[in-house]
C-alpha positions in Angstrom: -45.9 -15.1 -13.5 -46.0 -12.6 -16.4 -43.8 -9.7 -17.1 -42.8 -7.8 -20.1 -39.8 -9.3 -22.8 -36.9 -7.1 -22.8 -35.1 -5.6 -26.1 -32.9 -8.4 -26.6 -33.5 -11.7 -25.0 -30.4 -12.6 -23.7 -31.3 -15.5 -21.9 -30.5 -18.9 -23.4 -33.5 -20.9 -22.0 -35.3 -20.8 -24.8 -34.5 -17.9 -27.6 -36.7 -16.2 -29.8 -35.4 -17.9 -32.8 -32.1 -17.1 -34.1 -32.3 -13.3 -33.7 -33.6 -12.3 -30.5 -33.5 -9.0 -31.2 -36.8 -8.8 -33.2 -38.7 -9.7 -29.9 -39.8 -6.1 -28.5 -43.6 -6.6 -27.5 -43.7 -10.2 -26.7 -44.3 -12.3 -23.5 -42.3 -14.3 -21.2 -44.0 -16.8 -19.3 -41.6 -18.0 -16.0 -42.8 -21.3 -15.0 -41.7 -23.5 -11.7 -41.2 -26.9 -12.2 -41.5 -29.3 -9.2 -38.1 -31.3 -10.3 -36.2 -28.7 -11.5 -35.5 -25.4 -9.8 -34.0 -23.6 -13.0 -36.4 -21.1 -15.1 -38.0 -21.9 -18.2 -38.5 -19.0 -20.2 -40.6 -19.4 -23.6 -40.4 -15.8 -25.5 -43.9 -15.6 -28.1 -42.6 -13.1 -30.8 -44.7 -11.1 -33.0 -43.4 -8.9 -36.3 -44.5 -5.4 -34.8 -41.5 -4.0 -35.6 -41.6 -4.9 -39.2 -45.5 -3.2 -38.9 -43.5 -0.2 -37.4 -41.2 0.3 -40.3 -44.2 0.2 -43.2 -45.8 2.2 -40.8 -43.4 4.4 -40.7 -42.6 4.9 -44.8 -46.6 4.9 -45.4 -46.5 8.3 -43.2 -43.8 9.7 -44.8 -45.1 9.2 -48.4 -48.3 11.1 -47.2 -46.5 13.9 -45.9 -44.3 14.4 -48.8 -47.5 13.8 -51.1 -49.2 16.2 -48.9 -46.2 18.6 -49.3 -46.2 18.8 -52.7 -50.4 19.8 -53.1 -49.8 22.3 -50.2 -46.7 24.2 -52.1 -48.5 23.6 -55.5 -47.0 21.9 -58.7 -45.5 25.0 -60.3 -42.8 26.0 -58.1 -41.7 22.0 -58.5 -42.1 22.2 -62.4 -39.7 25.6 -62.6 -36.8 24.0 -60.6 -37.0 20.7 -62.7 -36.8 22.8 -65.8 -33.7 25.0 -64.7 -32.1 21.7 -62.9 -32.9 19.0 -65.9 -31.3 18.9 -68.7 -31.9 20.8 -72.0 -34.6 18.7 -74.6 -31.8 17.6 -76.7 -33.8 15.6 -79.6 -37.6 16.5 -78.6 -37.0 19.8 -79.0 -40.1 21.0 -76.8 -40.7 20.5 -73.0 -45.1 20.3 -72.5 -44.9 21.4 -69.4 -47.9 22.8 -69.5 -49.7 19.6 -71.2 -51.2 22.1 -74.0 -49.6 20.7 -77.0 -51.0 17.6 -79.4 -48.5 15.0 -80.7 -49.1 16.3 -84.2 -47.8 19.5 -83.1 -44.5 18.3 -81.3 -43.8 16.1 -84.3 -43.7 18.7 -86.6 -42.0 21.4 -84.1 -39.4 18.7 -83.7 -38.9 18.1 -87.6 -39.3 21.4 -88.0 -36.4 22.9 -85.6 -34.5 19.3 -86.1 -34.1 20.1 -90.1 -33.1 24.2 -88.8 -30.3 22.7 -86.6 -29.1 20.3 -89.5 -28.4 23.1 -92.2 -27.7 26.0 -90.1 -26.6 24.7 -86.4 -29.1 26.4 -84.3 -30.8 24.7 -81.2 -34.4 26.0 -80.3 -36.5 25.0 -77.5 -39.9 25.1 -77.0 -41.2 25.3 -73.1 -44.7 25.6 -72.2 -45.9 26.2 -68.6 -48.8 26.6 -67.0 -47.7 29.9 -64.6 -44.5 31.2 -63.0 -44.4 31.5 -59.3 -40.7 31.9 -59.1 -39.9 34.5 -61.6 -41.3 38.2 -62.4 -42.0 37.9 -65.7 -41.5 35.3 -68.7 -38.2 37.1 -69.7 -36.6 36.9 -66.4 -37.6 32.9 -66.5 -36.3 32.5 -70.1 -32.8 34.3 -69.7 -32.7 32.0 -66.4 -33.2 28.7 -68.7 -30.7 29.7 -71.1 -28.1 30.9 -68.5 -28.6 27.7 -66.7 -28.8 25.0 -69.3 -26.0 26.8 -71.1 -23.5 28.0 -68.6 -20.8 29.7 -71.1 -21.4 32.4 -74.2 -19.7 30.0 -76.6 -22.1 27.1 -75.0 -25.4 29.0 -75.9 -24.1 31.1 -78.7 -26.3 29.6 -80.9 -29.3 28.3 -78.4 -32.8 30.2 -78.5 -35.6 29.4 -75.8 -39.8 29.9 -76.6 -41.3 30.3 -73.6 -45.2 30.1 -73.6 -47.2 30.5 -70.3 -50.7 29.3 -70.7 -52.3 30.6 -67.7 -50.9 34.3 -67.9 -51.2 34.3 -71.5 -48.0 35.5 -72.3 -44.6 34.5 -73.4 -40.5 35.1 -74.3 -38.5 34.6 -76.9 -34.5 34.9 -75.9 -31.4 32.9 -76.7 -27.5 33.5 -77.3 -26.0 36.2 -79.3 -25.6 34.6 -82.4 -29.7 33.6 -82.7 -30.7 37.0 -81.3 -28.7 38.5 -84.4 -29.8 36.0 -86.8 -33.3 36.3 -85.9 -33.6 39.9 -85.4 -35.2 42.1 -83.0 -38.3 42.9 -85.4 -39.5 39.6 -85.6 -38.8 38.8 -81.9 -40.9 41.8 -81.3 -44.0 40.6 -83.5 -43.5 37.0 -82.5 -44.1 38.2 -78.1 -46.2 40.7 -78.9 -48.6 38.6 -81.6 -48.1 35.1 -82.1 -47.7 34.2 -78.3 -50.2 36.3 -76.4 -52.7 36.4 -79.0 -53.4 33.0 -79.8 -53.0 32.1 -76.6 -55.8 34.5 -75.2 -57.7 32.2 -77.6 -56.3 29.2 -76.4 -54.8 27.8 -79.8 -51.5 26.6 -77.9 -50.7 24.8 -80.9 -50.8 27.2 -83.7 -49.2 29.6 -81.2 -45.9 28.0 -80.6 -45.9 26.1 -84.2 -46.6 29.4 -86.1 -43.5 30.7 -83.4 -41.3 28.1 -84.7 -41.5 28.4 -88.7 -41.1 32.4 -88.0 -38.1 31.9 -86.4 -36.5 29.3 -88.8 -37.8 31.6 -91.7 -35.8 34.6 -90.0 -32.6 32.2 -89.6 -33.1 31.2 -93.4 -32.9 34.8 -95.0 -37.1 33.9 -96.3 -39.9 36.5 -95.9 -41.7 36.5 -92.7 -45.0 34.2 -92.9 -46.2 37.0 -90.4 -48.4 37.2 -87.3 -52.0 35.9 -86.8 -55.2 37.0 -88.8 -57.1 39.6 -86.8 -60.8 40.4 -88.1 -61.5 43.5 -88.3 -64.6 44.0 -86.6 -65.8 48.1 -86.9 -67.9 48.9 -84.0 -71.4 50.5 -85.9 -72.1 54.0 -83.9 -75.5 54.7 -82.7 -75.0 58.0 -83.5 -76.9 59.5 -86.8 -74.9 62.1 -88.7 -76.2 65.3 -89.6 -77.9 64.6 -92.9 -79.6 61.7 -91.9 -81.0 63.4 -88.9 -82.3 66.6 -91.2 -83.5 63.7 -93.7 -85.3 62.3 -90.7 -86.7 64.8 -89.9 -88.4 65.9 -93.0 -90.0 63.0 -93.5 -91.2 63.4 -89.4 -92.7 66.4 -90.5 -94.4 65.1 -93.3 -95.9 62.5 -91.9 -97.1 64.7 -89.0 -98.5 67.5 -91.6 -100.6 64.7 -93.2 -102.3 63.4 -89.8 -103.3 66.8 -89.2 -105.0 67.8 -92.4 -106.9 64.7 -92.0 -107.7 64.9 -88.7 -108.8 68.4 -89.2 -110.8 67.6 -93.1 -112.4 64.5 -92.9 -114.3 65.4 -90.0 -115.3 68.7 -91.9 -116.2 67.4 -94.8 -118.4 64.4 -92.9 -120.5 67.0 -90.7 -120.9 69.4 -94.5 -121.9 66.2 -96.1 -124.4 65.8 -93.3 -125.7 69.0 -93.5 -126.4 69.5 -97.1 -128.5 66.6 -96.3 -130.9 68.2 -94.4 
């Protein structure tokens, strides 16, 4: 006779090993023997349950990976920056994935020689969008609040913020940077160096022209300045007034001569003709 193996085989004819509590869809086969009255039970175990528990963290690794495409990577990328820790020695967080190693290696000597001589921490964040915040601003002061908790802990902390896809970015930090810096240079530095270069998608020169600005405010040094726009003048279609009355003189010249010879050649062919005759 068949019949189904309980949860835990407690009978001691014949045990599933030496833990029979791994024996969930097995078999039990009873068997009467002639001689002996007594039941023989033989328990055939198989690993489902081990099956079960891969099973089990397989699905769960799809759902969370499945998760995180559904809610979208930047939300995820905004809480690790204002839950990590601040870039202590790199000096830039690539968030973004827009910046060369060139680049980082000289943003990082650059800022790492600024912080030497005159004690001020920058960072340099780039991210793709913000989901989470209104604006770049309202993101930066959020990294600076949170990485530095106290006034005396970010006195002297400043935060670049570069967003590639909205083409915009923020410049913010403690008191003592903001006063070292200054508010026209902040000023140029958002409303040129940031947004403009990134509109043309030189990341790079955008935050490293950011940096030496910066460190050149700090430093008491003229201002290297913004980028290089070409002036391109827009040529009107309009004429102006002379060259319209020189225009037309000329119009009128031309027109004068057509007529006189439409009107004389043909005269003086038929009196050619005639005298002829």
């Amino acid at each position: 006779m068949e019949m189904s193996c309980p949860a835990v085989c407690t009978l001691n004819s014949n045990p599933c090993g030496k833990n029979p509590s791994y024996c969930h869809s097995s078999s039990l086969s009873i068997q009467k023997k002639k001689k002996k009255s007594r039941r023989v039970i033989s328990c055939r175990c198989s690993g489902s349950e081990g099956w079960a528990k891969k099973g089990a963290f397989a699905l769960a690794a799809a759902l969370q990976l499945q998760l995180q495409v559904l809610c979208g990577s930047g939300n995820a990328t905004e809480f690790d920056i204002l839950n990590g820790p601040p870039p202590k020695e790199t000096y830039v967080l690539d968030d973004a994935g827009v910046l060369n190693r060139v680049t980082k290696f000289d943003i990082k000597r650059l800022l790492s020689d600024l912080e030497t001589r005159k004690g001020f921490h920058i960072n340099c964040i780039t991210l793709r969008k913000l989901t989470s915040k209104a604006d770049a601003y309202e993101f930066a002061d959020a990294v600076v609040e949170k990485w530095y908790p106290s006034v005396e802990e970010g006195n002297d902390k400043g935060v670049v913020l570069l967003l590639t896809t909205q083409k915009e970015g923020a410049v913010t930090g403690g008191p003592a940077f903001i006063q070292a810096v200054g508010d026209r240079v902040l000023e140029s530095v958002v409303s040129q160096n940031l947004p403009v270069l990134a509109t043309d998608e030189k990341y790079n020169e955008a935050m490293f022209s950011t940096a030496k600005r910066l460190v050149a405010a700090i430093d008491g040094l003229p201002d290297p300045g913004g980028p290089k726009f070409e002036d391109k003048k827009r040529e009107s279609n309009f004429k102006t007034r002379e060259e319209t009355e020189e225009k037309r003189g000329q119009f009128i010249t031309v027109v004068g001569g057509l007529l006189v010879i439409a009107f004389v050649v043909p005269m003086a062919q038929y009196y050619a003709y005639v005298s002829k005759k």
